[in-house]
Biopython code that builds the backbone (N, CA, C, O; Angstrom):
import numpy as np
from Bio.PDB.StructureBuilder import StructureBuilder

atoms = [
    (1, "UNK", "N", (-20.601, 165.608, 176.798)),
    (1, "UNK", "CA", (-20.732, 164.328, 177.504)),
    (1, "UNK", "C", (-20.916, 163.178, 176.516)),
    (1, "UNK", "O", (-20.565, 162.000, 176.591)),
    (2, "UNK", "N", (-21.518, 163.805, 175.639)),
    (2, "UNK", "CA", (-21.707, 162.329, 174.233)),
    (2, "UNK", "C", (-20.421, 162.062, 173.818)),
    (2, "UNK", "O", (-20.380, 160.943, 173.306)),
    (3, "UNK", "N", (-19.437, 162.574, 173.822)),
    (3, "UNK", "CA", (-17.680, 162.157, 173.485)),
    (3, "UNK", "C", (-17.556, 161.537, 174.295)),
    (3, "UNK", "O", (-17.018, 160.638, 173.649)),
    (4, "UNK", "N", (-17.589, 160.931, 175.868)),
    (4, "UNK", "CA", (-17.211, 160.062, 176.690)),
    (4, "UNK", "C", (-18.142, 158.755, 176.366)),
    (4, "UNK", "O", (-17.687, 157.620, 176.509)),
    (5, "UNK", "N", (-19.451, 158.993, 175.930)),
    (5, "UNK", "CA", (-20.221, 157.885, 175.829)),
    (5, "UNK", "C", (-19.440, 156.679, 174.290)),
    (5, "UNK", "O", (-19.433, 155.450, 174.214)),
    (6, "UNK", "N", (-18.890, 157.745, 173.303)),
    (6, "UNK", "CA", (-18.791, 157.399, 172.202)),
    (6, "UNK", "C", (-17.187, 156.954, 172.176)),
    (6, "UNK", "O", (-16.764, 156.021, 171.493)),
    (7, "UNK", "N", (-16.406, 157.755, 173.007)),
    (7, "UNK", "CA", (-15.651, 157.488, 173.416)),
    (7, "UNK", "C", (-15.056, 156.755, 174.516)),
    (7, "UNK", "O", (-14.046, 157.420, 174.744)),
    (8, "UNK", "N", (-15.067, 155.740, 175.380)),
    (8, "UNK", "CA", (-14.618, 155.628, 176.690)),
    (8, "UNK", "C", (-12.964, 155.588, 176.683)),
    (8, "UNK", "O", (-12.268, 155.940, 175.731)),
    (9, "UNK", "N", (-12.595, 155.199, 177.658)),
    (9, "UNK", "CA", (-11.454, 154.927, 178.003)),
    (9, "UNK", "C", (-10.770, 153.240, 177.052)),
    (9, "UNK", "O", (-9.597, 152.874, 176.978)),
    (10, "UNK", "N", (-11.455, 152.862, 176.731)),
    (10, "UNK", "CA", (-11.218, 151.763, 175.596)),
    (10, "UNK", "C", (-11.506, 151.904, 173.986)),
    (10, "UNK", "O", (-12.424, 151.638, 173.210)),
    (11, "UNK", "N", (-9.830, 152.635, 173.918)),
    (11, "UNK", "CA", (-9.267, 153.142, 172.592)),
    (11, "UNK", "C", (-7.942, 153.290, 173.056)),
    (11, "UNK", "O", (-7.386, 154.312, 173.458)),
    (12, "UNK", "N", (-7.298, 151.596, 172.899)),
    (12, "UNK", "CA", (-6.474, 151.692, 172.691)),
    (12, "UNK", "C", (-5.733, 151.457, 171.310)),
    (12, "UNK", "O", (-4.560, 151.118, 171.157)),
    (13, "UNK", "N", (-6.781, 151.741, 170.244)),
    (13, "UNK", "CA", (-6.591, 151.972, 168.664)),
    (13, "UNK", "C", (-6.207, 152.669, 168.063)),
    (13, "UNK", "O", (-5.704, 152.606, 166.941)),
    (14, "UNK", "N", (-6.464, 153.775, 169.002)),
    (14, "UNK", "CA", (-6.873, 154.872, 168.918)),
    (14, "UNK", "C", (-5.851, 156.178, 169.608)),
    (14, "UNK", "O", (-6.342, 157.043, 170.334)),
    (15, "UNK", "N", (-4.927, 156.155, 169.380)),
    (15, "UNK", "CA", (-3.552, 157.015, 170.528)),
    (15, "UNK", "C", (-3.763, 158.376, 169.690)),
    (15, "UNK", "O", (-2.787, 159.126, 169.689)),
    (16, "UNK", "N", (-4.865, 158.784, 169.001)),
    (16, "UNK", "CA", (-5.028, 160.403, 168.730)),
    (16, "UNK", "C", (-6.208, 160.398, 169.694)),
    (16, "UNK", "O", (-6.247, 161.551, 170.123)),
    (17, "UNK", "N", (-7.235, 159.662, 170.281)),
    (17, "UNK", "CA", (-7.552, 160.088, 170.955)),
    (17, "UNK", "C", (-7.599, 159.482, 172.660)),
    (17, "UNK", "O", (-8.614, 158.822, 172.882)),
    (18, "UNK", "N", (-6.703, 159.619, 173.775)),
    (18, "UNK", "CA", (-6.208, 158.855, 174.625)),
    (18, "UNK", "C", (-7.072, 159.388, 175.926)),
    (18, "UNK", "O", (-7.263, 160.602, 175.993)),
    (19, "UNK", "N", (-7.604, 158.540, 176.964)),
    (19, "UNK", "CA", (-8.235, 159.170, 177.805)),
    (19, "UNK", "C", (-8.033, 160.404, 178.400)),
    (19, "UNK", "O", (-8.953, 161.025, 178.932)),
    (20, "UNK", "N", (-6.230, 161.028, 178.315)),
    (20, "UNK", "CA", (-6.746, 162.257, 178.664)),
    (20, "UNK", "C", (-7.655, 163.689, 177.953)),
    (20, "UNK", "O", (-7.766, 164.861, 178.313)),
    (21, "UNK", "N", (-8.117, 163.017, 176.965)),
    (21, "UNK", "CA", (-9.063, 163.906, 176.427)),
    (21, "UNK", "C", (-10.206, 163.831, 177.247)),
    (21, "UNK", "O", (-10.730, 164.845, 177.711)),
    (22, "UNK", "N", (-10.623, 162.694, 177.455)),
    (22, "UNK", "CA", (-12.150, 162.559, 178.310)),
    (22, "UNK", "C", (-12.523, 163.419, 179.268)),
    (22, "UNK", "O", (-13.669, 163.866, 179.317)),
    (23, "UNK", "N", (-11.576, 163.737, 180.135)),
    (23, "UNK", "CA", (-11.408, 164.340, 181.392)),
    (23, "UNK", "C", (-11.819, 165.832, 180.895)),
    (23, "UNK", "O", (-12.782, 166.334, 181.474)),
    (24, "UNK", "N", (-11.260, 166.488, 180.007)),
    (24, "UNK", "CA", (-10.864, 167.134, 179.515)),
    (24, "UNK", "C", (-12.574, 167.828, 178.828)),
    (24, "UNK", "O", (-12.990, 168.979, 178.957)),
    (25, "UNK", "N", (-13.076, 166.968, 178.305)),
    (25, "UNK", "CA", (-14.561, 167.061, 177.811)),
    (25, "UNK", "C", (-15.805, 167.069, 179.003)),
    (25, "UNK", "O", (-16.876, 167.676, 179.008)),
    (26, "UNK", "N", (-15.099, 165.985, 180.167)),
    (26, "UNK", "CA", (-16.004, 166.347, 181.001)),
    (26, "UNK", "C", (-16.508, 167.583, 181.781)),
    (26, "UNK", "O", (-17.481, 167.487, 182.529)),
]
sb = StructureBuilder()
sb.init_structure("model")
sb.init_model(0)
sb.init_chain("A")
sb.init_seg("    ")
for serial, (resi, resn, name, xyz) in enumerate(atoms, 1):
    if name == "N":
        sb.init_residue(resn, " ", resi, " ")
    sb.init_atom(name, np.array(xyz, "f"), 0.0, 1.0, " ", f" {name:<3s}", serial, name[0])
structure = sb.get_structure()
């Protein structure tokens, strides 16, 4: 759950890591 905090859905810098990872961690 600390990858969604550290991560949100705002990384769009970021296209290695793209929200469908989040989901994915949750």
């Amino acid at each position: 759950m600390t990858y969604l905090s550290t991560f949100p859905l705002s990384t769009p810098k970021n296209p290695t890591l793209p929200y469908v990872k989040l989901p994915e961690y949750d």
